[in-house]
N, C-alpha and C positions, 0 to 999 in steps of 0.2 A: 144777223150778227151785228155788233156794234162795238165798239171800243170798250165799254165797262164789261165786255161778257171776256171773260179767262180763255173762249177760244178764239180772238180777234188777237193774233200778234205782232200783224204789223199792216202799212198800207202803201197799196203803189198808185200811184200816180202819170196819168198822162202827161202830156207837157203843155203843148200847142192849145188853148181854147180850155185847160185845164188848169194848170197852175198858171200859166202868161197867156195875157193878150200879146201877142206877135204879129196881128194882121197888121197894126198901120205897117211896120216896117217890111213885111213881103208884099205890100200893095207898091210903097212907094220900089221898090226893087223891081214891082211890075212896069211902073210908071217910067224905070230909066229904059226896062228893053222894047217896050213900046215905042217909046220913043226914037230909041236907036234904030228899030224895026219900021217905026212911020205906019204905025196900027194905033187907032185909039186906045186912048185906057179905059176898061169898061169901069163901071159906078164900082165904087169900096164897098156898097153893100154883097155886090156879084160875089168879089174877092173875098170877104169875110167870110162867106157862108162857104168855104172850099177849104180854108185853111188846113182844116185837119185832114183832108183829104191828099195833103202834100204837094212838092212844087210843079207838076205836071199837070194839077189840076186847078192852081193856080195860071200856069199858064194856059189853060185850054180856056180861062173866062176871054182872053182875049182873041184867041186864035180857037173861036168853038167847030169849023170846020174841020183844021188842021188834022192832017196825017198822022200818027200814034208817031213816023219819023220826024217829022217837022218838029212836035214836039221836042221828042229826044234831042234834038240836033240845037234845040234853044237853051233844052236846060239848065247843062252847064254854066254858058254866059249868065243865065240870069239868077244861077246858085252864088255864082262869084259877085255878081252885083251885089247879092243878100247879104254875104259873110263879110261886108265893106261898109254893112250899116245895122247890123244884126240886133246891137239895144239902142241905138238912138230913139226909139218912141214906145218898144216893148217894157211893158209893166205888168208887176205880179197883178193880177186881178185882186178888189179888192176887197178884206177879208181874210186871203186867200194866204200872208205870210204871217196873221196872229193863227190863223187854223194849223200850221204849220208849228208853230211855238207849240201850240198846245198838248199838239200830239210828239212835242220833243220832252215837253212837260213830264207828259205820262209814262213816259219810257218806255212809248213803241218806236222800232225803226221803219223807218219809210223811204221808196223809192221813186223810181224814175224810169217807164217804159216809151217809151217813145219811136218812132218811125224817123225820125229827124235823123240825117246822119253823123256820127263822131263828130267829122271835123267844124258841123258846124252848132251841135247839142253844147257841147264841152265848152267851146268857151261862152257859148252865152248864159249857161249857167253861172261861171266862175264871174260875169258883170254881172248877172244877178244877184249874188251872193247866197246863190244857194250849191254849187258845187260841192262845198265842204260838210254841206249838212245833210246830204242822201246819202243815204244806205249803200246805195247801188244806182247804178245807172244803166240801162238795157238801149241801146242805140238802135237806129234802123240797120245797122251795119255791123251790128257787135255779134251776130251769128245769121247762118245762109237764111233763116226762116225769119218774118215779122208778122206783126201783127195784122189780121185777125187769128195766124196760127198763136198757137197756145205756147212755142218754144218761147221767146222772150219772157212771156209774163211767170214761165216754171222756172228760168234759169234766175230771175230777178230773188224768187220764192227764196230758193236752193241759194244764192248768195246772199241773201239776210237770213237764211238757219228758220225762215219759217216754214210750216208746211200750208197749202193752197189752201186745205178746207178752212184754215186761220189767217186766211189773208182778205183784204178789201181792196179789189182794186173801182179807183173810180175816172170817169173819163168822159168825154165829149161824143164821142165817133160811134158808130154803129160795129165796127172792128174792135172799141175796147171792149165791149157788153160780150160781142163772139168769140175772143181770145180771152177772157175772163171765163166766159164759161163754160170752153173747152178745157182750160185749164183746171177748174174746178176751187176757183176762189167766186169769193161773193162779189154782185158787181154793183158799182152805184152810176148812174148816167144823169150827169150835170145841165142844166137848163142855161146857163150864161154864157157856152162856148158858142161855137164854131157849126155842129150837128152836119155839117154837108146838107144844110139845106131840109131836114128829113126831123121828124117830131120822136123825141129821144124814147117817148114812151113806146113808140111801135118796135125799140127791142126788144122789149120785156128786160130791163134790168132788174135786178131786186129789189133796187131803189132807185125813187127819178129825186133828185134834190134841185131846187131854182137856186139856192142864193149858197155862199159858204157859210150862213150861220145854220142854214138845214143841212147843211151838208154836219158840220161841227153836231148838231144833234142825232145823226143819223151815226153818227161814230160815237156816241154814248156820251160826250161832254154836253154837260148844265150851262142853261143860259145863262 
């Protein structure tokens, strides 16, 4: 399916490693509780390659021993660290806000699924300047279920008026290609995020895209 075909009506979108690069700024969010902890900060490549995987897994690059409690018990501190520096160095990846024009061009609507929670999704879109131009925004926290279950990615469908089998959703993570295609939208899995470390083809997406201008083709628009 692709954007020029009549049954492509709209397109969701991951967030983290999909529309934004956000690792420098949850690295350095790493670097203050490290700090304050008196634990190394392991290399930014460690941290990049977790981002989509969320902040627990960000902190387990440094604490890879750590207890599933110890964990927990960091979180917090170092979500409140994050939401204190949230777009100081996150940028749309690039490409990534004329692919966005284009497909506002064409008058599809499009969205925003994400694991990230409300308090800290919402305003970092509204720095970004893309809060007012989603469709919808589907949070880690905007219902009991997340992604890789399929309820976010149907209630996103269901609030932009499309149905699945005419939706594209495209993504980073091995959770977006599984909650896509539980769901029963088409899936595309991006080559520039985040991947959790893992080679995006071993989901089987229906489409693997490297850059935003394959991605821009794989949605039907002309070079």
């Amino acid at each position: 399916m692709s954007a020029a075909s009549p049954r492509c009506a709209g397109v969701l979108f991951d967030l983290d490693g999909t529309l934004l690069d956000s690792a420098p700024d949850l690295a350095a969010a790493l670097a203050v509780i490290t700090r304050e902890q008196g634990v190394a900060m392991p290399d930014y490549a460690r941290v990049r390659a977790v981002v989509s995987a969320g902040g627990s897994a960000v902190l387990r690059t440094a604490w890879p021993q750590a207890a599933p409690g110890q964990v927990a018990a960091l979180l917090p501190r170092y979500l409140d660290i994050y939401a204190g520096m949230l777009a100081e160095h996150t940028r749309m990846f690039p490409g990534i806000d004329a692919l966005l024009a284009r497909i506002e061009r064409a008058g599809l609507p499009w969205g925003i699924v994400t694991n990230k929670i409300e308090a800290l999704t919402l305003p970092l879109l509204q720095r970004m300047g893309l809060a007012a131009r989603a469709g919808v925004v589907v949070c880690g926290d905007t219902l009991a279920q997340k992604k890789p279950d399929p309820a976010p990615v149907l209630h996103a469908c269901a609030a932009l008026g499309i149905a699945p089998d005419a939706t594209l959703f495209v993504g980073d993570d091995r959770r977006d290609v599984e909650a896509g295609r539980a769901a029963g939208v088409s899936t595309i899995a991006v080559g520039w995020g985040y991947s959790s470390g893992e080679n995006p083809a071993d989901w089987q997406p229906d489409v693997l895209v490297q850059t935003p201008a394959q991605l821009a083709q794989a949605l039907g628009f002309s070079a």
